[in-house]
C-alpha positions as CSV (number, residue, x, y, z in Angstrom):
1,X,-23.3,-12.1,-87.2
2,X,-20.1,-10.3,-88.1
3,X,-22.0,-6.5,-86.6
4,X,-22.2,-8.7,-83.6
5,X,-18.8,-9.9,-83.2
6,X,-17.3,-6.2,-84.2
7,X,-19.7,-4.6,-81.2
8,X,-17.9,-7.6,-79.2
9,X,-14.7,-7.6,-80.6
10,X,-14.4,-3.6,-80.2
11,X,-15.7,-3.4,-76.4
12,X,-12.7,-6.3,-75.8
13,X,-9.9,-4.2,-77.5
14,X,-11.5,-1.1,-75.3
15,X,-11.1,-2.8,-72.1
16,X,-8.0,-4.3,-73.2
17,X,-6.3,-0.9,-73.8
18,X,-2.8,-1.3,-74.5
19,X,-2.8,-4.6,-74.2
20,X,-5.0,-5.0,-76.9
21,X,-1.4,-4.9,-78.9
22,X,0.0,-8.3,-77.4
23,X,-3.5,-9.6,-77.6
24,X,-3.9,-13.4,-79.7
25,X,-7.2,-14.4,-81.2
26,X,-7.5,-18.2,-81.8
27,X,-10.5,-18.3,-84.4
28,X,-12.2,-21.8,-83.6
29,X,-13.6,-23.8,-86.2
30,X,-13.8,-26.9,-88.9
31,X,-11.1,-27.6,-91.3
32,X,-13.4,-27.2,-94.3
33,X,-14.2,-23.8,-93.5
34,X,-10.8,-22.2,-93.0
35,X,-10.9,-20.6,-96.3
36,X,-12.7,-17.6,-96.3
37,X,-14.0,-18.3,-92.7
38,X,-16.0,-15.0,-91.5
39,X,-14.7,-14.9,-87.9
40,X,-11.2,-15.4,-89.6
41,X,-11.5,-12.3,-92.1
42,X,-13.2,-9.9,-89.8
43,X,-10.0,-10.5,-87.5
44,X,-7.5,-10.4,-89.9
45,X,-9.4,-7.2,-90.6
46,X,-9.3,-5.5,-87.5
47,X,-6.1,-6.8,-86.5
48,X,-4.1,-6.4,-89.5
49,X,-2.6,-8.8,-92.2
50,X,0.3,-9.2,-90.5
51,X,-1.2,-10.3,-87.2
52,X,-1.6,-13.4,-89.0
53,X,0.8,-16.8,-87.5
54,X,2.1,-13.8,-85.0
55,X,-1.3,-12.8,-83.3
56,X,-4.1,-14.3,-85.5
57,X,-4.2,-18.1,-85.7
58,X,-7.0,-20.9,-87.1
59,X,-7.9,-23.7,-84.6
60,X,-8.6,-26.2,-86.8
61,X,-11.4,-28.5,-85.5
62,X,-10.9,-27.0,-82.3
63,X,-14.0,-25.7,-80.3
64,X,-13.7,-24.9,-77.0
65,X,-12.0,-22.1,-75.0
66,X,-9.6,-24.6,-73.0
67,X,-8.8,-26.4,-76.5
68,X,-7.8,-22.2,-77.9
69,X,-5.7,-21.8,-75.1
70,X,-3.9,-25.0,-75.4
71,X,-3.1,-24.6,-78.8
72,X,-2.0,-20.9,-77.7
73,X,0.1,-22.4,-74.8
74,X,1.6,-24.6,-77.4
75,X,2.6,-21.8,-80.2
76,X,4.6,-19.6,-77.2
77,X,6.2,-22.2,-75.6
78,X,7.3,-23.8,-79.1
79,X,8.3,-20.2,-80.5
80,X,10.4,-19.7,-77.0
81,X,12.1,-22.8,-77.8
82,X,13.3,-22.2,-81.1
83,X,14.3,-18.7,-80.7
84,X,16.5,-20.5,-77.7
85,X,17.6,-23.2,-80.1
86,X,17.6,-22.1,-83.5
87,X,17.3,-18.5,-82.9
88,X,14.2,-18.4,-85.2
89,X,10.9,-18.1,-83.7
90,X,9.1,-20.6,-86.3
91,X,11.8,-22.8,-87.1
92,X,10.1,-25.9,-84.6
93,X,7.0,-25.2,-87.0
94,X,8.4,-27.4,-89.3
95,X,9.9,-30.9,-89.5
96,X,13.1,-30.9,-87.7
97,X,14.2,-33.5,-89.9
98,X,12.9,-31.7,-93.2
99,X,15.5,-30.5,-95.2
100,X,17.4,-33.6,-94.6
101,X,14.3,-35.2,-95.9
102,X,13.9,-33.0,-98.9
103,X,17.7,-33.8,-100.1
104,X,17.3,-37.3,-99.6
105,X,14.1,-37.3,-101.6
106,X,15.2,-35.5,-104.1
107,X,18.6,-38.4,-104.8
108,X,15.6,-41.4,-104.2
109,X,13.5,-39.6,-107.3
110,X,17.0,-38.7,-109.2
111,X,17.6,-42.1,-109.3
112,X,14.6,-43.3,-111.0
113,X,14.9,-40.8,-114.0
């Protein structure tokens, strides 16, 4: 399976030339298998560690193509917006009401000590 997908994988990044560099894989899949998935490694392999959340991404319980690209469509247009907004490119990946939350949290837990 994975001499397969490097044959594949390799003819792709040869057609793509240089825009094999801007290229994103979406590795589609369960939840349970994220860990040590083999489509996920081999990736992460050829396209570098830090490819990973910037090129490389897991679709959990995602499986088809359209399903990829939306969740692709998604990441770009949500990045976009928080550079605009935030000027942070994964500050929208987290809860916009989280470190509020964590403060508040941690004065509800204070309390009961």
């Amino acid at each position: 399976q994975l001499d397969g997908l490097d044959r594949l994988a390799r003819q792709w990044r040869k057609r793509l030339g240089r825009d094999w560099a801007r290229t994103k894989v979406v590795v589609l899949a369960p939840r349970q298998a994220r860990r040590d998935n083999l489509q996920y490694l081999y990736f992460r392999a050829l396209m570098g560690r830090a490819a990973e959340g910037r090129r490389l991404f897991y679709g959990t319980n995602i499986f088809s193509a359209s399903g990829g690209q939306r969740l692709i469509g998604t990441i770009v247009l949500d990045r976009g917006a928080s550079v605009a907004f935030f000027r942070n490119p994964t500050r929208l990946e987290r809860d916009l009401l989280g470190d509020a939350a964590k403060r508040h949290i941690t004065r509800l837990f204070a309390r009961r000590r």
